[in-house]
N, C-alpha and C positions, 0 to 999 in steps of 0.2 A: 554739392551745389549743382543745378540745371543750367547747361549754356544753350540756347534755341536756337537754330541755323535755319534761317528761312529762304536763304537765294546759295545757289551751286559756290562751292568752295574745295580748293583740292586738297587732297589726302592728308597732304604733309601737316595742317592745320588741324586736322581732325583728331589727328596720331597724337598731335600736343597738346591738346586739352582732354584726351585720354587719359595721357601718359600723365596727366595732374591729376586724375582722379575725381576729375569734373562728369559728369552726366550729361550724355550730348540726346538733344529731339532735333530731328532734324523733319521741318515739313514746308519742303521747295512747293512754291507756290500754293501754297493751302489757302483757304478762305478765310475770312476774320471769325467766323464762327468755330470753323477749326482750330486757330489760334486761340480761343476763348477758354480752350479747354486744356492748355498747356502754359499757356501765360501765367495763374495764380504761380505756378510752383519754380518760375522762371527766374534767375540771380544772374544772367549773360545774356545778350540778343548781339548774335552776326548777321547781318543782312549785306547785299551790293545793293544796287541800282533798284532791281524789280520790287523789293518790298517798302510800302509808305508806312511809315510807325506815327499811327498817330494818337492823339489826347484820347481817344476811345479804348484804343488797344492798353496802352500803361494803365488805364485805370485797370484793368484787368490781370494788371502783374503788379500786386503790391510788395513782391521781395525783389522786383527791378533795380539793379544797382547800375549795371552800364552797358550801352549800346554799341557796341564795337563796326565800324563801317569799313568791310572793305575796297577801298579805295580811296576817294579824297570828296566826291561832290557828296554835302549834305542836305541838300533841299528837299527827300523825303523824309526829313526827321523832322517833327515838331520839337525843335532844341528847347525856344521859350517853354511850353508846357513840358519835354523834360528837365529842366534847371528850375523848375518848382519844384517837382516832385523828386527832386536831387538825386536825378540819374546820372550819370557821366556817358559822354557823347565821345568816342573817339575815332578818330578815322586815318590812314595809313599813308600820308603824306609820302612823295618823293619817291615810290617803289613801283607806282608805274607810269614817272615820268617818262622815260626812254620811248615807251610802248606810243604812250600819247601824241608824244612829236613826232613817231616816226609815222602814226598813222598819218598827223597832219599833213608831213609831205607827202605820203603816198597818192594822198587824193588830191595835193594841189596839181602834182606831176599827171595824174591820171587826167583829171579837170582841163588843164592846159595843153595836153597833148595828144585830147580826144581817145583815151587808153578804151572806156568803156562804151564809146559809141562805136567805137572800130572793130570790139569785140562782138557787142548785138549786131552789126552790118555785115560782120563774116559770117555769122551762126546763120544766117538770114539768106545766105548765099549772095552776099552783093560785097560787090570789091571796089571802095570808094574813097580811094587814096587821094583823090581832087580834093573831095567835101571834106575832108578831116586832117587838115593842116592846121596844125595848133601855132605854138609861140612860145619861146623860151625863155626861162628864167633868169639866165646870166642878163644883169640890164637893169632889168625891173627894179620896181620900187614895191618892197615889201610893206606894208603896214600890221603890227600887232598893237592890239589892243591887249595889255593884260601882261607884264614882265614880270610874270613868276618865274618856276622852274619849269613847269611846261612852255610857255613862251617863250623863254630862255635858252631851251634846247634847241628848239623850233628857231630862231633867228642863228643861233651858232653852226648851225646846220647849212643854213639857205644862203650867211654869208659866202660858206663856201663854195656856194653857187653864183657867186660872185652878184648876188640881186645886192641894191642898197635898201638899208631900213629907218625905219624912221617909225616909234615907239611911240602910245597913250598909258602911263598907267598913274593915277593921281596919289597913289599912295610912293612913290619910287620918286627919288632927288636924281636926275641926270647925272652929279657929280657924286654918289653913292653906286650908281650901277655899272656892274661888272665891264662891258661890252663898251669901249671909248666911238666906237664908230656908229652906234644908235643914236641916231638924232629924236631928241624928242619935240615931242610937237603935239599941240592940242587934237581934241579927236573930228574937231569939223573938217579942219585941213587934214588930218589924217583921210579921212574919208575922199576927199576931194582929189589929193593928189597920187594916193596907193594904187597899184596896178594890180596889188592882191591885197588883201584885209585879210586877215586869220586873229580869230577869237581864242582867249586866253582868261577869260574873267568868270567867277561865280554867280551863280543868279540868287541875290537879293534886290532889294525894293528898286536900287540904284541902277540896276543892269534888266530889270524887267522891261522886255520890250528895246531895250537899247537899238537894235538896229530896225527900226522901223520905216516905213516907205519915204515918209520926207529924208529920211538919212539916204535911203536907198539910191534917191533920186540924185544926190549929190556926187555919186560915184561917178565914174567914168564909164562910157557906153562900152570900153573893151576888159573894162575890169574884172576881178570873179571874188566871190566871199567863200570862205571856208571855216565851219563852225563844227568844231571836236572836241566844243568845251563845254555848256550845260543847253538843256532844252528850255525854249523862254527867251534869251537874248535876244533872238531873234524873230520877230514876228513870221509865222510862216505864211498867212495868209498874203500878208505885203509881202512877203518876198518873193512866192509864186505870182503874185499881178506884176511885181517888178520883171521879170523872168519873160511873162506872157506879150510886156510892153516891150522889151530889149531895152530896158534900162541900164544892165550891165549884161556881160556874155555867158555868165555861167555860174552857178553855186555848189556845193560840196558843204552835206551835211550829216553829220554822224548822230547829231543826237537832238530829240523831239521832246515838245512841248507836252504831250501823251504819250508814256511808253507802254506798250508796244505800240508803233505808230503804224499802224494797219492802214486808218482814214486817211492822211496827212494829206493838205491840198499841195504841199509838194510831188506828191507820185505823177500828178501826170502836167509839172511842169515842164516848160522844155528846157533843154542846156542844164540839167539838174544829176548830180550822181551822190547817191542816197546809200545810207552802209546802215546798219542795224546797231547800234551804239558800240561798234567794236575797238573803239580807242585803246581798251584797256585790255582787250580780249590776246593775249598772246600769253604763251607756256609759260615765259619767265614770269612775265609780270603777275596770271594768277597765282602763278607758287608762290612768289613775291607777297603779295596783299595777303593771300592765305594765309603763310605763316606770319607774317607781322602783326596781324589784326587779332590772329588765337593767342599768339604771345603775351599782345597786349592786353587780352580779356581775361587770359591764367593770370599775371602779373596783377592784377586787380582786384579777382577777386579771391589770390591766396597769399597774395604780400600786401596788397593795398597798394602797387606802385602805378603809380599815372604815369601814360606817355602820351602824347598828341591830344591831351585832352581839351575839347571843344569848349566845351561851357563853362570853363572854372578860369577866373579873373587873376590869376597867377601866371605871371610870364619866366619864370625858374622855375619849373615842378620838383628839381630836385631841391629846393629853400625847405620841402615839407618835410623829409626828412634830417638836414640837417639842424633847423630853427623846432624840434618837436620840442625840447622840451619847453621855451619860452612859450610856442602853439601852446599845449595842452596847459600851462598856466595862466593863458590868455581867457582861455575854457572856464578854468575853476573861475578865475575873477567875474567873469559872466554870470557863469553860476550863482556866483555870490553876490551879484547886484539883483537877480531875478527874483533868487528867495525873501531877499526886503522888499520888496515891491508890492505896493498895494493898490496900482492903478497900470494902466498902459503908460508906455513910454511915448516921450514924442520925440526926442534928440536925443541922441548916443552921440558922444566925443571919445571917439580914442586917440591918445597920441604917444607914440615913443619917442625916449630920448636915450643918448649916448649912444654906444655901439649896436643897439639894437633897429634899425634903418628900415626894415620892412612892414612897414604900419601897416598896409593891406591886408597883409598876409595876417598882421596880429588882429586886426579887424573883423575879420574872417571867424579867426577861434573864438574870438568874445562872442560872436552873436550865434556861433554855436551853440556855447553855454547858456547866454542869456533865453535865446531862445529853444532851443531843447528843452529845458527846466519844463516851458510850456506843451510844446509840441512832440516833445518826446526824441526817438533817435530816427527821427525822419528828415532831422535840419543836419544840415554835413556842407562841407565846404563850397559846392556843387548850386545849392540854392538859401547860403545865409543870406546872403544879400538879398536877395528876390523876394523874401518872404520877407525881412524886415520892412523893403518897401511896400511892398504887398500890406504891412502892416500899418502904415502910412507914419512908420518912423525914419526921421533926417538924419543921417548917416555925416558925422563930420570927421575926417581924418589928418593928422597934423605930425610930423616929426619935426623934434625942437634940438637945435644943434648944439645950445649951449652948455657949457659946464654944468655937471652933476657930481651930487655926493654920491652917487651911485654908477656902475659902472653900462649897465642897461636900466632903465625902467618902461615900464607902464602905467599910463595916469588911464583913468577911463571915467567920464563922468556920465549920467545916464538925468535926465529933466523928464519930470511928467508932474501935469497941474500945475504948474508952474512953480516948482521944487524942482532940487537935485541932490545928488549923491556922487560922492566922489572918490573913487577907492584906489590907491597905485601899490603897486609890486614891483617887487626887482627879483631877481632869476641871483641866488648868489652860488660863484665857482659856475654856473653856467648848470645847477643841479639842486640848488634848495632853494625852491623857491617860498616867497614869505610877502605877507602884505604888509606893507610900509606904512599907507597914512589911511586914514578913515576920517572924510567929514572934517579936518582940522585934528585930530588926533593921530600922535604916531604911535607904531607896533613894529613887531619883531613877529608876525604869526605865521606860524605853518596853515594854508590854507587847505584843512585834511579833519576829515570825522565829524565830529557834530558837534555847532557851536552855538553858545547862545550869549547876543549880542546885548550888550544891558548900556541903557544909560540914565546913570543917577546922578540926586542933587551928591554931590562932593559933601558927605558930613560925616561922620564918625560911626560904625554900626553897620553900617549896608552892607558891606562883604559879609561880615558873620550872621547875619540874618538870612541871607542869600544859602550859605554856607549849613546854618544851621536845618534849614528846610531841606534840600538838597540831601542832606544824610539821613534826615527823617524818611523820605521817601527810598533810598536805596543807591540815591545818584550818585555816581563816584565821579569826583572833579577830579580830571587827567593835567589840569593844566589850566591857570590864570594870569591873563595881563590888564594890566591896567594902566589909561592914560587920563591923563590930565588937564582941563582949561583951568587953570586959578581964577582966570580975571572973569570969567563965567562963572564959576558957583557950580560947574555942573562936572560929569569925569564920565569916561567910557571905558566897560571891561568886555573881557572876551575871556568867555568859560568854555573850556574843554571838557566833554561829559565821555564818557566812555559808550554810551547807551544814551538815545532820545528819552524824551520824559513826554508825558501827555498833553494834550492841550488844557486841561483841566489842571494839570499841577504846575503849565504857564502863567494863565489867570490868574493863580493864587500867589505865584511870583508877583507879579503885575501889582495885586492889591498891597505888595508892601509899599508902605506912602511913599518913603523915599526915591523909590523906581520911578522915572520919567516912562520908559519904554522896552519891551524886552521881546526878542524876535529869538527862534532859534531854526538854524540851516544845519545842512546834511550835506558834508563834500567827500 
């Protein structure tokens, strides 16, 4: 397998997906038409920062299985168009936390204490220790927006700096977060009353533009902002007019809304100290990402094991392997609603009961099944869901607490035309699994090999007509069950053939009078 490394990554990373017997291309900064010509053959993508992966490029890598990022910011990936095309999106949380906060303060410290204006005034030969009297941090009123782990480190830091803090983050409970001395507080008054603001939050829809010029305006004329978390939050053009009007005293910003930010109408704002996106740039932290993000791209694509994975709606990754085998029975029943099927689906109902509690999860492998049958093995856990809705099928999910004859099961009903079908299983000893009811009919079946599903009027003669054809043509029955409605007239079996038979020696099944209906699948 090929893993394609398009942004700088150190040794240690490289040596390990070697050392698996992976195929490495490496082409740091290449053009998309270069990339065009390495992508077909491509099963791993490493990138940082400088490479945008987007809907154009994946179509051009149809053996893409997963994007490994290292680092943490993913907003050059088109996630949506990859969780169609069921690539896994990972990225290396928490490994260059340290790096990130420390850069934060190095620049609020530089920021406030005039570090790099004092530095261009001596190169320059002027000595102006009047002009560049800064302000110190013991006092102040920190504001972060954003109580991750990055933010996190960043205030554990600056308390020691004896600043008071006072926290925005809408996903975090005050009485959940670590730090009893963070006061939280909405983000207007944050803004209004901070003597520094330091950014901490990812750029989507909600954080686009976040700090723009009406916010700006709301600061404090001695205040400073510090952004060393994504390009975008920050409006740059409002923040250089803020800058030009002295709305606040000063800014500090490591990363741009264009990288490389060559144009930025910050370069010649004034009270501005601008870094090249190096939050993450330090020895530990790329060795750091490097090996964590190869590990996790070897582990991927030669165990199958997910770690930090972005776009897959399971929050245990490890439930995938220990819940496989119920997963891959979830699969077969899938499978097994697909091949009856004579029309699209409009509503899928899956629901478990008893000890089996991860409906999602069981969700997930049915419309692998269900949908694979169609699509083939391009559906995987990554984009079941997306494509279902994509298919403009209603996804309904339900775990039932109550007592069962059974120790786990699976109900799964699937409506199209305004019909349905109704199939459950139970998983027995946690290792044979078996379909339980069909439609009002119970079974004991092993859901394996090639079955054909028959339902006749209940009368005397159908099996052995059945039976008699069947050996006429060569077909050896491995195995028959039969179920029963009395008070219907009517009964359902399931034949076990060793070998498919034709479509042509179905029909002629079919024209026995007594046959209602006869389908046969392949598991």
């Amino acid at each position: 397998m090929q893993v394609l490394i398009t942004d700088p990554i150190g040794k240690v990373g490289t040596k390990i997906l070697k050392a698996a017997g992976l195929k490495i291309v490496e082409k740091i900064g290449a053009s998309a038409e270069e990339l065009n010509k390495v992508l077909p053959k491509t099963d791993g993508w490493i990138v940082r920062s400088g490479t945008t992966v987007t809907r154009e490029l994946m179509e051009a890598a149809p053996q893409l299985k997963v994007v490994g990022r290292a680092g943490v910011g993913v907003d050059n990936i088109d996630i949506p168009e990859a969780t169609l095309r069921g690539i896994v999106i990972m990225n290396t949380p928490g490994v260059n936390t340290v790096a990130a906060a420390e850069h934060t303060i190095a620049l609020m410290l530089s920021l406030v204490r005039n570090v790099h204006r004092g530095h261009s005034s001596l190169i320059a030969g002027q000595w102006d220790r009047n002009e560049l009297v800064g302000s110190e941090l013991r006092g102040k009123t920190l504001g972060v927006i954003g109580l991750g782990k990055v933010g996190s480190e960043v205030i554990k830091r600056l308390h020691g700096f004896g600043m008071d803090v006072i926290g925005y983050d809408p996903y975090i409970k005050a009485e959940n977060y670590e730090f009893d001395y963070v006061e939280f507080c909405d983000v207007d008054r944050l803004f209004r009353e901070s003597d520094i603001i330091s950014l901490h939050v990812p750029l989507v829809d909600s954080t686009k533009d976040l700090v723009d010029l009406e916010r700006l305006k709301s600061m404090k004329p001695s205040s400073f902002l510090i952004n060393c978390a994504r390009g975008g939050v920050v409006n740059e053009q409002d923040l250089a007019v803020a800058l030009e009007q002295g709305i606040l005293a000063g800014a500090a910003v490591d990363v741009f809304e264009s990288e490389p930010a060559l144009d930025t109408p910050l370069a010649s704002a004034p009270n501005i100290l601008l870094t090249p996106h190096l939050g993450a740039s330090t020895q530990e932290a790329k060795e750091g990402v490097s090996r964590a993000v190869c590990e996790q791209v070897r582990d991927f694509l030669i165990d199958g094991k997910l770690e930090n994975a972005l776009n897959i709606p399971i929050s245990d990754l490890s439930l995938l392997r220990s819940l496989e085998p119920h997963l891959d029975f979830a699969t077969k029943i899938g499978e097994f609603h697909q091949q009856l099927s004579s029309s699209p689906a409009d509503r899928i109902h899956v629901e478990t009961r008893g000890t089996l509690t991860e409906v999602k999860l069981v969700t997930l492998a049915f419309l692998k099944g269900f949908l694979g049958t169609v699509h083939g093995s391009s559906i995987n856990f990554v984009n079941a869901l997306a494509v279902a809705q994509q298919n403009g099928i209603e996804i309904e999910e339900a775990y039932h607490h109550g007592k069962e004859d059974y120790a786990n099961l699976i109900s799964t009903t699937v409506t199209f035309d305004g019909e349905s079908r109704t199939i459950r299983g139970s998983l027995f000893s946690d290792k044979h699994p078996r379909i339980v009811y069909y439609d009002g009919f119970h079974f004991d079946l092993n859901p394996t090999g090639t079955l054909l599903i028959v339902e006749n009027e209940d009368v005397p003669g159908v099996v052995g007509k059945m039976g008699t054809y069947l050996g006429k043509i060569g077909a050896n029955i491995a195995g028959y069950q039969l179920s029963r409605k009395a008070e219907h007239h009517y009964a359902m079996g399931i034949i076990r053939l060793d070998s498919a038979i034709s479509d042509d020696d179905l029909k002629e099944l079919t024209d026995i009078k007594e046959i209602i209906s006869i389908r046969q699948i392949v598991l």
